[in-house]
C-alpha positions in Angstrom: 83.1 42.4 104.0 83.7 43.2 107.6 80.2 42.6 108.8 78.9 42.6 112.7 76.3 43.4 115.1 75.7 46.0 115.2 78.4 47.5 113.6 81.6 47.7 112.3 84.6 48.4 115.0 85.6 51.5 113.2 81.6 52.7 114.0 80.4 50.6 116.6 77.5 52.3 117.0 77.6 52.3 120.4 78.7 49.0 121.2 80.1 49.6 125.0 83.1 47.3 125.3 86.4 48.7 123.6 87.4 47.2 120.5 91.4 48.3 119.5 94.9 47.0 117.7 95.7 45.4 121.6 91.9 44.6 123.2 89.7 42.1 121.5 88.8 39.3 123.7 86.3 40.1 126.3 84.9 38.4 129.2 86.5 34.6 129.3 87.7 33.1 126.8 85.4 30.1 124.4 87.5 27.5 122.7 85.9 24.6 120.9 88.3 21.3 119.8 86.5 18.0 118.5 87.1 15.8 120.7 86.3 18.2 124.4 83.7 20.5 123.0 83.1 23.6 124.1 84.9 25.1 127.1 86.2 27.6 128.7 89.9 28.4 129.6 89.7 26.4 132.8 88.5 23.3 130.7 84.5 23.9 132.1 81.7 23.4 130.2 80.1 26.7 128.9 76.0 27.1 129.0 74.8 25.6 125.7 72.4 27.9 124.4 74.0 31.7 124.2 72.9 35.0 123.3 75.2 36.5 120.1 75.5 40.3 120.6 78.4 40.9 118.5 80.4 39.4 115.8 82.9 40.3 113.2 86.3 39.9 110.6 89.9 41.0 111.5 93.2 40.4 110.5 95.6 38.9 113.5 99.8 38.7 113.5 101.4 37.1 116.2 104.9 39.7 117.3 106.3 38.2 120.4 103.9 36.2 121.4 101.3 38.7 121.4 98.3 39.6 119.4 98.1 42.5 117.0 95.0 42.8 115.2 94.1 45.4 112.5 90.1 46.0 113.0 90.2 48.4 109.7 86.9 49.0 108.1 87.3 48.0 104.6 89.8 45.9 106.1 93.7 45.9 103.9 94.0 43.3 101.1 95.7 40.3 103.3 98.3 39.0 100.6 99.5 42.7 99.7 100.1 43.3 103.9 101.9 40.0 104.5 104.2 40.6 101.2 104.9 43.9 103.1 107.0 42.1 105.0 110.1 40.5 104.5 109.8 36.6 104.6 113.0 36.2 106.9 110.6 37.9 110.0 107.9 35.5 108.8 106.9 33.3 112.3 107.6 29.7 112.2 104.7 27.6 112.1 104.0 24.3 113.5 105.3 22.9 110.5 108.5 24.0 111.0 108.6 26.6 108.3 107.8 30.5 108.1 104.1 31.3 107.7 102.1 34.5 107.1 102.2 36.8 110.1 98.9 38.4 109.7 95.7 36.1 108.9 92.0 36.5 108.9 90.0 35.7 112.9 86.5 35.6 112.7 85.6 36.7 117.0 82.4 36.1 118.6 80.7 37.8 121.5 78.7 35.6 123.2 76.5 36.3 126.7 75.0 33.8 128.6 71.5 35.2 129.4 70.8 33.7 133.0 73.9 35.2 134.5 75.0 38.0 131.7 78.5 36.3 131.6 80.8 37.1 128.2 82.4 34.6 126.0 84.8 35.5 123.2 85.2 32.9 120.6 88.2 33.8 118.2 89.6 31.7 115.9 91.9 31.8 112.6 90.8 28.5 110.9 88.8 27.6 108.0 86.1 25.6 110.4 86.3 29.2 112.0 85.5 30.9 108.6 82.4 28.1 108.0 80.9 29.5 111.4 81.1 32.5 110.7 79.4 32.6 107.3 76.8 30.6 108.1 76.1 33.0 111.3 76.6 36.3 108.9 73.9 34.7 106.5 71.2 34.2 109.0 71.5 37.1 110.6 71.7 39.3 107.2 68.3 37.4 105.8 66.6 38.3 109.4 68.0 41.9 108.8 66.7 42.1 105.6 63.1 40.9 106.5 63.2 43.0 109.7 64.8 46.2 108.6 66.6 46.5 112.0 69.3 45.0 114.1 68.5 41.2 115.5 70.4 39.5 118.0 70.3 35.8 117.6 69.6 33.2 120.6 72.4 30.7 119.3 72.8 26.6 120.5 76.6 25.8 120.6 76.8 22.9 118.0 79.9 21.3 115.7 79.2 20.1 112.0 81.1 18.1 109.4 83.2 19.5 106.6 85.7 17.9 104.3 89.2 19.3 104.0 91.3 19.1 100.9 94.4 17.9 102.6 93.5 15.9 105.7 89.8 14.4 104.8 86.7 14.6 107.0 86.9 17.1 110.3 84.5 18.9 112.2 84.0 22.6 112.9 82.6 24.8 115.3 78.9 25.9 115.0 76.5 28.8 116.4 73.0 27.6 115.4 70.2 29.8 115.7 67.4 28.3 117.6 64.9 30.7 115.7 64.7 32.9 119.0 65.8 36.4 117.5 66.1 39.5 120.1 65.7 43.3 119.6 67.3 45.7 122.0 64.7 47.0 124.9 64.9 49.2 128.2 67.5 47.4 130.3 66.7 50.0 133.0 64.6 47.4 135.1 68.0 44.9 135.1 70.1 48.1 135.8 68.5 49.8 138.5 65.4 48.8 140.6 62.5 51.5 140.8 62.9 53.0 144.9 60.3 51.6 146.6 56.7 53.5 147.3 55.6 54.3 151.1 52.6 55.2 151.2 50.7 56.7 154.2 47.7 59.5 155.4 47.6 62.8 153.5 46.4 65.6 155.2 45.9 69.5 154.1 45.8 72.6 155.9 41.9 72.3 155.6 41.4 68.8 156.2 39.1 68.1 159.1 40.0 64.8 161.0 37.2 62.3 160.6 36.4 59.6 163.3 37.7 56.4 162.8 36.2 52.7 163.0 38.0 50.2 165.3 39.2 47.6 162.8 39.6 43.9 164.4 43.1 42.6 163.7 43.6 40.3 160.7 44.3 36.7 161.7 47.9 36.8 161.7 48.5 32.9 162.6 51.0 31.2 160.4 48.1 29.2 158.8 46.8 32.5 157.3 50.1 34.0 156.4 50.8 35.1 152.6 52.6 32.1 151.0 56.2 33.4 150.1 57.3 33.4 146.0 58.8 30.5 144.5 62.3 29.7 145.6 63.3 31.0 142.0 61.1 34.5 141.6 64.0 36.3 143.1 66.3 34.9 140.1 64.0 35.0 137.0 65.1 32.5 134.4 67.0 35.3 132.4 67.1 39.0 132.7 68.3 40.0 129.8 65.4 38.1 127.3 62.7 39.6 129.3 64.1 42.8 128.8 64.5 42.3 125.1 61.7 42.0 122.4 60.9 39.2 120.7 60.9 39.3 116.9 57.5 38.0 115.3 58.5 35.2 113.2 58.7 35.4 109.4 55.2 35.3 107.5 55.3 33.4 103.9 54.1 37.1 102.6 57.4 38.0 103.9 59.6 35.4 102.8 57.9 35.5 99.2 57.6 39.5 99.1 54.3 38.8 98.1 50.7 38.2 99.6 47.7 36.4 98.1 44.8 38.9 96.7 41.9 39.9 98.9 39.6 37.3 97.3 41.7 34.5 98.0 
């Protein structure tokens, strides 16, 4: 199954960012390895805690150094498309000897939500796959409780798994942190409301009244409104307060069933 948020590639369902055969990656580049973490392409650390807002299964072949991907939705039955092609313009792989040109990459979007920043994490491994599935599960049990589209607030982790062939390793891992988002109106974080100036009305038949001298306020620095917090000016993400909150599951829910009235 070629499953994402919110939608498939071929019917993004209006998913902004072009998807195609040439443009996957978006934003900077995640990569993951056991023994730096994760980090970008520059070799920085990458904020912890990330918002998933996309996610989904292609196939990849490497032709001169560059990446082809086939973004199909059903996607074309891997073996039949690699036995397609003749073995002699199989790639040579690490190992020294021709490997399948197309394979299966599992790609995440993920935005951190203090500064909107995209991540893309693609990979072709199995560690990949693991990620992926467990990601795809979550989401599809909150999508099946909510009835809608959720966006899960992710901590970047690694886990264990055992390989058949070299023994113990550890994978990449999106964890939810139970903090699962809905769309909302982004128009506050796209474009601030003009500000009001107010002043007198007056109409044609308006008669002036008299006015009372007013004494001037205090003005001295002592009386002086106190200014907003260092940090008002850069809330502490823009794109969760402008997204709704999911109620968390009730045991009714996760049951499908309630106790009687009586109870």
């Amino acid at each position: 199954m070629n499953a994402v948020i919110p939608g498939s590639p071929s019917n993004s369902d209006g998913f902004p960012l072009e998807i195609s055969s040439t443009r996957v990656s978006h934003g900077t580049p995640a990569r993951w390895t056991e023994t730096t973490g994760w980090r970008d392409r520059d070799g920085l650390p990458i904020p912890d805690t990330m918002l998933v807002i996309y996610y989904f299964k292609a196939l990849r072949s490497w032709v001169n150094k560059r990446a082809t991907y086939n973004i199909d939705d059903p996607l074309p039955n891997l073996d039949e498309l690699n036995a397609s092609i003749p073995r002699s313009e199989w790639p040579i792989g690490l190992s020294g000897e021709p490997e399948k040109p197309w394979k299966f990459v599992y790609v995440f979007y993920l935005v951190d939500f203090k500064t909107g920043t995209m991540f893309t994490y693609e990979h072709d491994t199995f560690g990949a796959m693991l990620c992926y599935d467990a990601l795809h599960e979550a989401v599809t049990v909150q999508r099946m409780l909510r009835g809608s589209h959720v966006f899960p607030v992710v901590h970047l982790e690694q886990r264990p798994w055992k390989s058949a062939r070299f023994g113990p390793q550890m994978r990449a891992h999106l964890q939810p942190t139970g903090d699962w988002r809905t769309p909302g109106n982004l128009q506050p974080v796209l474009q601030a409301p003009a500000p009001q100036i107010s002043g007198p009305t007056t109409t044609a038949a308006s008669t002036p009244t008299p006015t009372t001298p007013v004494t001037p306020a205090n003005t001295s620095p002592a009386s002086a409104p106190t200014p907003p917090p260092a940090d008002a000016a850069s809330p502490s993400s823009t794109i969760l307060d402008h997204m709704t909150p999911v109620k968390p599951v009730t045991v009714a829910e996760a049951i499908a069933d309630k106790l009687p009235d009586w109870a």
